[in-house]
C-alpha positions in Angstrom: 29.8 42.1 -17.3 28.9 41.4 -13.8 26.2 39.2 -12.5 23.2 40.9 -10.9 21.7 39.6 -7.7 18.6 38.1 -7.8 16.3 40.4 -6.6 13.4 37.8 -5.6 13.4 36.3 -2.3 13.0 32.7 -2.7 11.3 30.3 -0.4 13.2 27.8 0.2 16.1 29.5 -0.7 17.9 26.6 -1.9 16.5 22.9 -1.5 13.5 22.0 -2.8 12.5 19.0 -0.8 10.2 15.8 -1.9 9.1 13.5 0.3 8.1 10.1 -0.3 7.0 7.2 -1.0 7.2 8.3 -5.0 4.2 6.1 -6.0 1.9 9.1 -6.7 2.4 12.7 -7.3 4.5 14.5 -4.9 4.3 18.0 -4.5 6.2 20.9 -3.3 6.0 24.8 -2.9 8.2 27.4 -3.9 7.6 30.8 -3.0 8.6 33.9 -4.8 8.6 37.1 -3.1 9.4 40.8 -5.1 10.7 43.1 -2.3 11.1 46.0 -4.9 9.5 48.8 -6.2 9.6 47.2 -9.7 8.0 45.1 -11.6 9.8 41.7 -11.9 9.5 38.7 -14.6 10.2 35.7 -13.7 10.7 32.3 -15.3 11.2 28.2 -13.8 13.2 25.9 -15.3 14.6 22.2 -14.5 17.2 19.9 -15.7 14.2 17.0 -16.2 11.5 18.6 -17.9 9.8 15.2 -18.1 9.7 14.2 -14.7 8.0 17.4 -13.0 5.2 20.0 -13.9 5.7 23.7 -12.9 2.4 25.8 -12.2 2.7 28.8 -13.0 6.4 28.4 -14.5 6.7 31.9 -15.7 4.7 35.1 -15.1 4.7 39.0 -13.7 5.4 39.7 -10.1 4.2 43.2 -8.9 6.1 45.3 -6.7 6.0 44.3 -2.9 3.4 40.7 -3.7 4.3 37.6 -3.8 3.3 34.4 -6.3 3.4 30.4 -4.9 4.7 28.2 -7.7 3.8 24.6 -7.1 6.3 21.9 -8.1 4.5 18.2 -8.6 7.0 15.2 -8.9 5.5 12.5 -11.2 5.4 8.9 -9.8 8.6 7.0 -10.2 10.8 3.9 -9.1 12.4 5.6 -6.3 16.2 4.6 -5.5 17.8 5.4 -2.4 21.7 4.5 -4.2 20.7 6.7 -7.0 22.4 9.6 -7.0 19.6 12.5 -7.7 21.2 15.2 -9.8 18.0 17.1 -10.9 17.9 20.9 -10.5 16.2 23.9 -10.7 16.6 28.0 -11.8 14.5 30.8 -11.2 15.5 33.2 -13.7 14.2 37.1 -13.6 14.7 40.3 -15.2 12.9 43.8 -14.6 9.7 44.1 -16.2 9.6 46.9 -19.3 6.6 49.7 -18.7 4.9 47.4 -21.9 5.3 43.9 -21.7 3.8 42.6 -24.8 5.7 39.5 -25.8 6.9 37.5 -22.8 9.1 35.3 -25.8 10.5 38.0 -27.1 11.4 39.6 -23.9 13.1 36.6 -22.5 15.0 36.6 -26.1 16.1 39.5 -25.9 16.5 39.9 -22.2 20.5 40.5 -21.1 20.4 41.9 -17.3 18.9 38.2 -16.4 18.9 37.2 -12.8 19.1 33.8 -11.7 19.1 31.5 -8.8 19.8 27.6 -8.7 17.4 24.8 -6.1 18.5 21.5 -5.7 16.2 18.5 -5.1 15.8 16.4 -2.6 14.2 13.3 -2.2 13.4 12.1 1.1 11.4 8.6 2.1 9.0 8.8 5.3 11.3 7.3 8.6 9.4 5.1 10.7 7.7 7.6 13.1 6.3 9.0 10.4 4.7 5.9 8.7 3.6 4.8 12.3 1.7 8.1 12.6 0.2 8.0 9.4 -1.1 4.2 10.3 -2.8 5.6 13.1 -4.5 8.5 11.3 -5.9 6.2 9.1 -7.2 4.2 11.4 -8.5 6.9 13.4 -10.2 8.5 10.6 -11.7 4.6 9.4 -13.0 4.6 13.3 -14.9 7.9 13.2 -16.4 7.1 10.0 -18.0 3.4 11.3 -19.3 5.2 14.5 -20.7 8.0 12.2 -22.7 5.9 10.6 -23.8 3.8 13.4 -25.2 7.2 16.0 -26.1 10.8 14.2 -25.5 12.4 18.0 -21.8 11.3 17.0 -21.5 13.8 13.8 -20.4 16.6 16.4 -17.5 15.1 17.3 -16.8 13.3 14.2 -16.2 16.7 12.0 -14.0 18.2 14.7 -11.4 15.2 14.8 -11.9 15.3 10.9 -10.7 19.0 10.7 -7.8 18.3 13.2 -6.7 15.2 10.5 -7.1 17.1 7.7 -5.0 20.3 9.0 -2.6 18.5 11.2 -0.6 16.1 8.7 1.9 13.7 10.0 4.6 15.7 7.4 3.9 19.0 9.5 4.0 18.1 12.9 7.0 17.1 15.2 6.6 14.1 17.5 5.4 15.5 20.5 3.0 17.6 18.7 1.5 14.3 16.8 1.2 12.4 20.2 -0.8 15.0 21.7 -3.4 15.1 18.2 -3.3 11.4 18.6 -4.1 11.0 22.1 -6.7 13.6 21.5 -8.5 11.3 18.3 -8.1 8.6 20.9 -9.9 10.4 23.4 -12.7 11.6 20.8 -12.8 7.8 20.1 -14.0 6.7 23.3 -16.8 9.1 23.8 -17.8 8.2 20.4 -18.3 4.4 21.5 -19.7 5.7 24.5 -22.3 7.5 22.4 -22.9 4.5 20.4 -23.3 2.4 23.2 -26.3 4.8 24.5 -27.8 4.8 21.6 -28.1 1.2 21.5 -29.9 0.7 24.9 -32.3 3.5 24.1 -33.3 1.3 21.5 -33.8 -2.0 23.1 -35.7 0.3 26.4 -38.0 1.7 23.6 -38.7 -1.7 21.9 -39.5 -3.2 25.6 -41.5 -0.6 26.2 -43.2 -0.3 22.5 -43.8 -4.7 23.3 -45.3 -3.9 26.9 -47.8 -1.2 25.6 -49.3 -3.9 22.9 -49.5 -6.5 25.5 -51.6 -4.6 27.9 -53.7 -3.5 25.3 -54.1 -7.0 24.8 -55.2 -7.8 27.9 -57.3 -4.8 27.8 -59.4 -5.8 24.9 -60.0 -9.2 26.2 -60.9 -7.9 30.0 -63.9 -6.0 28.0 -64.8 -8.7 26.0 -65.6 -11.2 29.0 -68.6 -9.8 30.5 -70.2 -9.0 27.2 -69.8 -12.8 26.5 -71.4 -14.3 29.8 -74.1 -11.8 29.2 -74.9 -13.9 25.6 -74.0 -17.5 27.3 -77.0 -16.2 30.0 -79.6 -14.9 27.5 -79.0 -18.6 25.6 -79.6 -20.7 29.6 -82.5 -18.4 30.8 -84.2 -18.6 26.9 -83.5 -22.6 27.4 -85.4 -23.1 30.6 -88.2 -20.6 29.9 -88.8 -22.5 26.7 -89.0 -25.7 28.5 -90.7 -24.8 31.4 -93.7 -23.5 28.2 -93.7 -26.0 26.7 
C-alpha cells in the first residue's frame, strides 16, 4: 500500500527551531493548518518524551481552521559538540462522522498520514545578547524614572509596549537599532521630565519659606505699636502718681 500525503499544512514545515541559552524553558510553535473539506485527527509525537511537553499533542481539526501546538523545551546542559538527534511526527488520519474513542481510532487507524520535524538548537550570537543587554537596561531606566515623576507614566507605558512586542529574537538589526535609538530618545525626555519636576519643588519650597517669613514680619509689625501704647500708659500713670502725691 501506498503512503498518503499528509494533508495538513505544517508551520514550519520541517525544523523546529529552539533558541537558547537552555537554562529555562524554551518554547516553540508549530502550526497546523486543515485545507480540506474534512475533518482531520491529528496526533504529536517525539523521540524524547522526557525532555519536551506538547500542548495540545493530539486533537480534531475542522475543515478549513487551523490549531497552534506549542512545543516547550525543558532546561538542560546545553552542548554545542553534541550531536542533537531529537525528532518529531505529526501523524493524521480523516476523522470518522462519530469519533468516540480517540484510542481506539488511532488503534485501529490504517490510512495514517505523517510528517517528520527536526530540532534545532540554536544559542543567541552576540548581537543578540548585546540587544537584549540594552533592553534590560532600558526597561530598569524607565522604571527608576517612573517612580521618581508620575508626568513620566505617559511615556513610560509606550516604550514598555514597544519592549514587550518588539523582542530582540523577532527583529533584524536594523530594525532593533531604530527601537533602541527610539527607548534612548524616550530616555532623555524622561530625565528631562524628572529634572522639571525637581526644580518645581525646590521653587515651591522657597516660596512656601518666603510666605512664613513675611507673615512673620507681619505679626510682629502689628505687635509694636500696641506695645509702646502699654510702655506709655505705665510712664504717664508714673508721673501723674508722683506729681499727686
Amino acid at each position: 500500500m501506498s503512503k498518503l500525503d499528509q494533508i495538513l499544512v505544517l508551520d514550519p514545515p520541517s525544523d523546529l527551531k529552539f533558541k537558547g541559552p537552555f537554562t529555562d524553558v524554551v518554547t516553540t510553535n508549530l502550526k497546523l493548518k486543515n485545507p480540506s473539506d474534512r475533518r482531520v485527527c491529528f496526533k504529536v509525537k517525539t523521540t524524547a518524551p522526557r525532555r519536551y511537553c506538547v500542548r495540545p499533542n493530539s486533537g480534531v481539526i475542522e475543515a478549513g481552521a487551523a490549531v497552534n501546538i506549542s512545543v516547550m523545551l525543558q532546561p538542560f546542559d546545553y552542548d554545542p559538540n553534541e550531536k542533537n538527534k531529537h525528532k518529531f511526527m505529526v501523524q493524521t488520519i480523516f476523522a470518522p462522522p462519530n469519533v468516540s474513542d480517540m484510542d481506539a481510532l488511532w488503534k485501529d487507524a490504517t490510512d495514517l498520514m505523517d510528517s517528520k520535524l527536526r530540532c534545532v538548537f540554536e544559542l543567541p550570537s552576540e548581537n543578540d545578547k548585546m540587544n537584549d543587554v540594552e533592553a534590560s537596561k532600558a526597561a530598569s531606566v524607565m522604571n527608576s524614572t517612573k517612580a521618581d515623576t508620575p508626568a513620566a507614566s505617559t511615556v513610560v507605558t509606550p516604550v514598555a509596549t514597544i519592549m514587550a512586542n518588539t523582542s530582540a529574537s523577532s527583529l533584524d538589526d536594523s530594525e532593533m537599532k531604530k527601537v533602541l535609538e527610539k527607548c534612548k530618545r524616550l530616555q532623555a525626555e524622561i530625565s528631562k521630565m524628572g529634572e522639571e519636576n525637581r526644580h518645581f519643588k525646590d521653587d515651591s519650597a522657597r516660596m512656601r519659606k518666603m510666605a512664613r517669613s513675611d507673615h512673620a514680619a507681619t505679626n510682629t509689625a502689628a505687635t509694636l505699636p500696641s506695645l509702646l501704647v502699654v510702655i506709655a500708659a505705665i510712664f504717664i500713670g508714673f508721673f501723674l502718681g508722683k506729681f499727686i502725691l
